[in-house]
N, C-alpha and C positions, 0 to 999 in steps of 0.2 A: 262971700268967700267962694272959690271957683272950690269946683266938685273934687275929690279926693280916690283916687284908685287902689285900692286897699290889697297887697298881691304879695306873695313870699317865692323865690325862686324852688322850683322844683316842688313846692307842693301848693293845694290850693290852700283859701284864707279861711281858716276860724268852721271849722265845718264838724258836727259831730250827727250820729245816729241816737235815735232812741224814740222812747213813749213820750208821748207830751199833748196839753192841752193848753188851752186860752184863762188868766186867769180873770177875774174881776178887775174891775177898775179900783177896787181898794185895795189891791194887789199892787198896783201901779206908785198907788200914792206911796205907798211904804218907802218909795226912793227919794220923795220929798226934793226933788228938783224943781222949777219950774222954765230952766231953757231946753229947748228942742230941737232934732236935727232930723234928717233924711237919711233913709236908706236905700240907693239902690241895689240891683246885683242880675247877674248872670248867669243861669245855672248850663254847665256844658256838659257832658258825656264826653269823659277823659280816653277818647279812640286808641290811644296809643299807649294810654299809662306812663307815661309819664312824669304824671303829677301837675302839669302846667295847661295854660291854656296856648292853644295853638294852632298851625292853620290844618290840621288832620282832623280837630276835634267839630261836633254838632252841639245846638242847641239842646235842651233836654225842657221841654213843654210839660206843664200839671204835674212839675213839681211843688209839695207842698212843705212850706220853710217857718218857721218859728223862731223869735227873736228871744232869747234867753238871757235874763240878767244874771251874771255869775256869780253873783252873791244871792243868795237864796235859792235861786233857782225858779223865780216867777218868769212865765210867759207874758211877754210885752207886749206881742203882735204879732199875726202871722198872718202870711201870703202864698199864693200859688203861683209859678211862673206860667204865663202867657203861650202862645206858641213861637213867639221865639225866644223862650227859655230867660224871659227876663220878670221882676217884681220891681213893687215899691213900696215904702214905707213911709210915712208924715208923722210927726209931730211923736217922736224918740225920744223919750226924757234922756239928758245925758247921763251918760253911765257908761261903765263896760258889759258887753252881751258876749254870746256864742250867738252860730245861727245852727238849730238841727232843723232834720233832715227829717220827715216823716218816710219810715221804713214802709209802711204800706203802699207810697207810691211809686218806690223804687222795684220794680220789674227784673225780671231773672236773679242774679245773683251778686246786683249791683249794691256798691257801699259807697258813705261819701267818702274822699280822696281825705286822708289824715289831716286835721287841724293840726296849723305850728301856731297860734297864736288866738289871743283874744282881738273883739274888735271894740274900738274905743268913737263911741257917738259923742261930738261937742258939739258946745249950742250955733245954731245957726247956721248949721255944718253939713252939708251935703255929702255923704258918705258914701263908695261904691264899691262892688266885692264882685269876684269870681271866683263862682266855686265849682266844683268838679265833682260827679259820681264816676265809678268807674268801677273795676271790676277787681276781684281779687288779686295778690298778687300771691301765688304759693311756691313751696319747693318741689321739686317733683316727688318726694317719699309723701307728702299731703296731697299732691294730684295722684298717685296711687292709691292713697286712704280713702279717696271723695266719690260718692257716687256719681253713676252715670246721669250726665245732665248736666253738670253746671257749668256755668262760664267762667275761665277765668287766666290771669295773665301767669307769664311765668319768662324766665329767662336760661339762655344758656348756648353752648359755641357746636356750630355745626356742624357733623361728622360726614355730610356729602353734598353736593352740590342738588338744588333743586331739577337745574335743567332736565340734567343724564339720567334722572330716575322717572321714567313715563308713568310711575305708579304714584308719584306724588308727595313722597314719603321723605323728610326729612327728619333725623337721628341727632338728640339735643345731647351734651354730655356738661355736668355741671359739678367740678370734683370725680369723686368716685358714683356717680348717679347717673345714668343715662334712661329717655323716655322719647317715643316714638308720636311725632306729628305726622296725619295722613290728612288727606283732601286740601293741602297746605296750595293757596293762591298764588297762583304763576308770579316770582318774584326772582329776581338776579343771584342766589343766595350760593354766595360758594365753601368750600371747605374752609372753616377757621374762623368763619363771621361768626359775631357774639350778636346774639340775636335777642330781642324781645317778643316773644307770641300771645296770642291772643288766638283760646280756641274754647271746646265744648267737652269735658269730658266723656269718654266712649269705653265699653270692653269692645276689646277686638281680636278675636283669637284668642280670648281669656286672659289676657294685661290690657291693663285701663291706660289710655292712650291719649292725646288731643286732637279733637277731628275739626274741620271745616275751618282751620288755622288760616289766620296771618300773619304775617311777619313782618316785624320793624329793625332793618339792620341799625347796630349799636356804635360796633367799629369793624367795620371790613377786615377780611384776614386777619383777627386779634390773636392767633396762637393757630400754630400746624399741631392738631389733634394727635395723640399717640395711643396706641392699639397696647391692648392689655392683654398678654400673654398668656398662654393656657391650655391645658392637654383638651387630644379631641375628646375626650368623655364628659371634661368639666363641659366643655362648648354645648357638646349634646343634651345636654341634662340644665344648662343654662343657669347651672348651680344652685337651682330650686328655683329657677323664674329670678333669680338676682340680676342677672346679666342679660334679661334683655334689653335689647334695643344698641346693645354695648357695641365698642369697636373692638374686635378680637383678632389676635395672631393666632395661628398654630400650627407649629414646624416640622421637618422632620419626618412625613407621614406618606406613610404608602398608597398609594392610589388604588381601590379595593374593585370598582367598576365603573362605568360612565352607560347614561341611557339619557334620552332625548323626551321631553316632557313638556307638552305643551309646547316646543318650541327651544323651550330652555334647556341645559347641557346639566345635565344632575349628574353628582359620584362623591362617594365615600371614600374618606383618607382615614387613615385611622395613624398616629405616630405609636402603637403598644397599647394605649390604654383604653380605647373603643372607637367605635366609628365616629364620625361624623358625617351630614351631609351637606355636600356643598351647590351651591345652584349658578350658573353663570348663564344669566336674565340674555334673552337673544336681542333685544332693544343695544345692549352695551355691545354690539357688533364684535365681537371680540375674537381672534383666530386662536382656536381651541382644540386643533389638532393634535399638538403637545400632550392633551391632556386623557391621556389614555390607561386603563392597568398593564403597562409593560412590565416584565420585572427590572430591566432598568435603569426605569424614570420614577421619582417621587416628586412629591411637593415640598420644597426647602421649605417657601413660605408661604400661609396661604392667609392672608388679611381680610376681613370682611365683615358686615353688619349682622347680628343674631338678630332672629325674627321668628315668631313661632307660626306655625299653623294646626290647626284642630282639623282633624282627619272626623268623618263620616260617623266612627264611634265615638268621638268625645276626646279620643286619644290626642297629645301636642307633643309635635314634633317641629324640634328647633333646627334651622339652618343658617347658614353660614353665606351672605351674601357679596361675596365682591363687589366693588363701586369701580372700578374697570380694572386694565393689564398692568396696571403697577401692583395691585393685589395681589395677583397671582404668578409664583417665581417656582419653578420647577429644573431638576437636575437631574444629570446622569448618573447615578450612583457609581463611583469609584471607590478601587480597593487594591494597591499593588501587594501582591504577594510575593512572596520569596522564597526560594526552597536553596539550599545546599546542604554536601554530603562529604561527611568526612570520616574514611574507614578509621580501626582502628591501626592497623599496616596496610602496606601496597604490595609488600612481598611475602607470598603463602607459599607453603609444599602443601601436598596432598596429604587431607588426614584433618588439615589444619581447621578451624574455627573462626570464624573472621564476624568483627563486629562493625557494620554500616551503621554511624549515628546520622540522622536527617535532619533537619532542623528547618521548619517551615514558619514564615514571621508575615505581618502584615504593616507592609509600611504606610497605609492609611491613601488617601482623605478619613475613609469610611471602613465601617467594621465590614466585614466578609462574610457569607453565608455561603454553606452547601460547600464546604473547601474540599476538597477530594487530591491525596499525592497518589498517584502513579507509580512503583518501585518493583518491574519483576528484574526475582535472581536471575545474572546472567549464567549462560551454561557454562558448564564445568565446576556449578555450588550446586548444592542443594538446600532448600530453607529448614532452618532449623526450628525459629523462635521470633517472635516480637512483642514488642514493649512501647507502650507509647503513653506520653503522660497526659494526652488525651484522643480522645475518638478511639476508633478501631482499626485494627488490619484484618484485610479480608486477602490468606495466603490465597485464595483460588481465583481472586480478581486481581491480585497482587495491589490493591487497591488499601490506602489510610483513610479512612474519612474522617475529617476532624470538624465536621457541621459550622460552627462558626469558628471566627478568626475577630478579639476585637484589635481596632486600630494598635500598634505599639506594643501586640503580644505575640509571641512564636510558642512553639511545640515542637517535644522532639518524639521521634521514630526512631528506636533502637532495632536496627534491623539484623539476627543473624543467622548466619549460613556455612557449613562446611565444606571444603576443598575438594571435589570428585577427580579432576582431572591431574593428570602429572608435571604437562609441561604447557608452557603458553600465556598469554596476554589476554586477560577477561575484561569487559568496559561493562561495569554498572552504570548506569543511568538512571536517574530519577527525574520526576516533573511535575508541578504541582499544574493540576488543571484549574480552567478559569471559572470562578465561583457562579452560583446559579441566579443571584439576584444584581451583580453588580460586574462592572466593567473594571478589569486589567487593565491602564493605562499605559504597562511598561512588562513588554512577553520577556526584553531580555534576561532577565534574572527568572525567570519559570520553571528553568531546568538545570541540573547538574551531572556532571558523568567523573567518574574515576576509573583508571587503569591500574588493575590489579594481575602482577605478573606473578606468575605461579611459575614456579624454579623447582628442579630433580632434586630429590633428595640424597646426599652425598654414598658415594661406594662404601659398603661395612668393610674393613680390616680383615682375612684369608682370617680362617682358624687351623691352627695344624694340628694333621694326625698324626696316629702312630705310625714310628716306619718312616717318618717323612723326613728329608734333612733338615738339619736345624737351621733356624734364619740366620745364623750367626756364623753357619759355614759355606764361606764362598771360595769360587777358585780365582784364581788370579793370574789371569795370561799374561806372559813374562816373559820378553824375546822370542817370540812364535810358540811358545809350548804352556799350556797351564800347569801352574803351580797348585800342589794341594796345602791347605792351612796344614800348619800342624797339628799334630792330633792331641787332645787332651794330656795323651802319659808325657806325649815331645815339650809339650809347654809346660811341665809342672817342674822341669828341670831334673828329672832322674828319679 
């Protein structure tokens, strides 16, 4: 009978670990057979994990293997593999066996590769097997459990390209889990490949890590990775070491300073809720002029890989690393404001009281800061009083400051002032100035003016004295000569 290749896809055949020894030959008898068959086998070092044998994988030499009957659990025979990782076995009473794996000669942190099946010896039968050690395969929350030292595989989709990072460093993200491979072998590996690695656990900066990695792409570009959102304080604090190695957005944030370090472009953005630091690596050639504390320009977006580093006292300090210029998106901060002014009349006499309402609004992108109106009485008033339902007036700067403005909200300036002058045309004017952190996109609405005409106030009605003629006696010239009214006694008729 020609020889038999005994093999299951994707895992090797019949393979278990454990204690075990050789038993007697009256151990043997107990299965009361008398046909017999061969065993060969293979033993490889599963390179790539696999599970299979293939052309990445090696021989694996003084491995030592025991034939198992599954029923009882007698040892039948056992062998060592040769140097090129091959055994044999003669005269197998039939039956069904396991083959284990003597743990003592497996090395680092090797295991054998899962048994899917038993293996069945018939007589006269030449049997042959490949079997697999290979190395762990864990999750990354178990490659953070495990101490430094051990080997082992692990899966998950790339968050940057090998090439562009001179430091080596590829960022795995598996679910909600992400873990940092360093010293990773010059390999094609770009954003989105689902990767399979093979590396050493390491602390590195005080997170346990995989060092002196390889990498086995799975499926090229399997999924464009998305960046997990998050204030700069969470970023900073790494949310107690959760988030390292993670892909992070954070929006919105002011740019607090920039300095030159080693090379690289360092600065803190902070959106409200604390700093962060950001680092943009000089290898990523990147034009970083942009990137300055104006007041303003901030960072719309700033995308990038969290990594920590251990400073001199033991202190960790997390940043924020961009994988190049699509990471980093910055803006002009806009803010149109608006000011108009609507008295309460246009025509005053002197004496009079007159009420200016202002009304200052921010019609957006962006909320406004440092908003300052502008409003002196024009002459011929004098200031009475203001009122505003926020900020203050300052009568001697003639100045409202209303500190912020958010997008979509106005304030108003009740502004008033009494009539000094008697006659004439006054032009108030007002103007809202342009805010201290952000750009005015649009001056024409800034400013507003009303013409307020100040009119005489009417002639009072004669009062008569005594002695004086009465109004109601007039003369009346009448063919050249004036006529006198009649006199009271002439009118009453007699």
């Amino acid at each position: 009978m020609s020889p038999r290749r005994l093999r299951t896809l994707g895992l090797a055949l019949a393979i278990a670990t454990g204690s075990w020894a050789c038993t007697s030959s009256s151990d043997v008898k107990l299965l009361q057979v008398d046909a017999t068959g061969v065993l060969t086998g293979l033993a490889y070092l599963d390179n790539n994990g696999n599970g299979a044998l293939d052309g990445t994988d090696k021989p694996y030499p003084q491995l030592k293997v025991a034939l198992t009957a599954t029923r009882g659990g007698a040892v039948v025979q056992s062998a060592t593999t040769d140097s090129t990782g091959t055994f044999r076995m003669t005269d197998i009473p039939v039956g069904t066996y396991r083959l284990d794996l003597d743990p003592g000669t497996l090395g680092d942190s090797l295991r054998a590769v899962d048994q899917a099946e038993d293996l069945t010896i018939r007589g006269a039968d030449t049997a042959q097997v490949d079997f697999g050690v290979s190395f762990p395969v864990l999750t990354f929350e178990e490659i953070r459990a495990s101490a430094p030292g051990r080997r082992v595989f692990t899966s998950g989709i790339a968050l940057n390209p090998r090439p562009n990072f001179s430091d080596g460093v590829v960022h795995l993200q598996l679910d909600s889990a992400w873990l940092r491979t360093i010293n990773v072998a010059r390999a094609p590996i770009n954003t989105g490949d689902s990767l399979r690695v093979l590396g050493r656990t390491k602390i590195d900066n005080g997170q346990t890590v995989l060092d002196d990695v390889t990498t086995f792409t799975l499926v090229s570009i399997a999924t464009i990775p998305q960046a997990v959102q998050k204030s700069t304080a969470v970023a900073a604090s790494a949310d107690g070491g959760r988030l390292d190695a993670a892909l992070l957005r954070v929006r919105s944030a002011e740019i607090l300073d920039t300095a030159t370090v080693d090379g690289d472009l360092t600065f803190h953005v902070d959106d409200g809720s604390g700093p962060l630091l950001v680092v943009l690596r000089s290898f990523l050639q990147l034009d970083a002029s942009a990137v300055r504390p104006d007041t303003v320009i901030r960072a719309r977006d700033l995308t990038g890989l969290l990594t920590p580093r251990v400073d001199e006292t033991g202190q960790t300090h997390w940043r924020l690393l961009p994988r190049g210029g699509a990471d980093v998106s910055l803006e002009v901060k806009q803010a149109d404001l608006v000011v108009k002014m609507d008295p309460d009349t246009i025509t005053v006499q002197r004496g009079d009281t007159l009420t200016f309402r202002i009304v200052t609004s921010n019609a957006g992108p962006l909320g406004a800061s440092g908003v300052q109106v502008v409003d002196t009485v024009p002459g011929g008033f004098t200031f009475v009083s203001a009122t505003a339902t926020h900020g203050t007036y300052d009568a001697n700067s003639a100045t409202w400051a209303l500190d912020t403005l958010a997008v979509g909200k106005s304030d108003t300036l009740n502004l008033r002032a009494v009539v000094v002058d008697s006659v004439g045309v006054r032009q108030n004017r007002v103007r809202v100035l342009a805010p201290s952190r952000q750009v005015d996109p649009n001056g024409s609405n800034n400013a507003d003016a009303t013409n307020i005409a100040i009119t005489p106030a009417p002639t009072p009605a004669p009062i008569a004295r005594a002695g004086a003629p009465r109004a109601d006696r007039v003369w009346v010239r009448r063919e050249g000569h004036a006529e006198r009214p009649p006199s009271r006694t002439e009118g009453s008729g007699g």
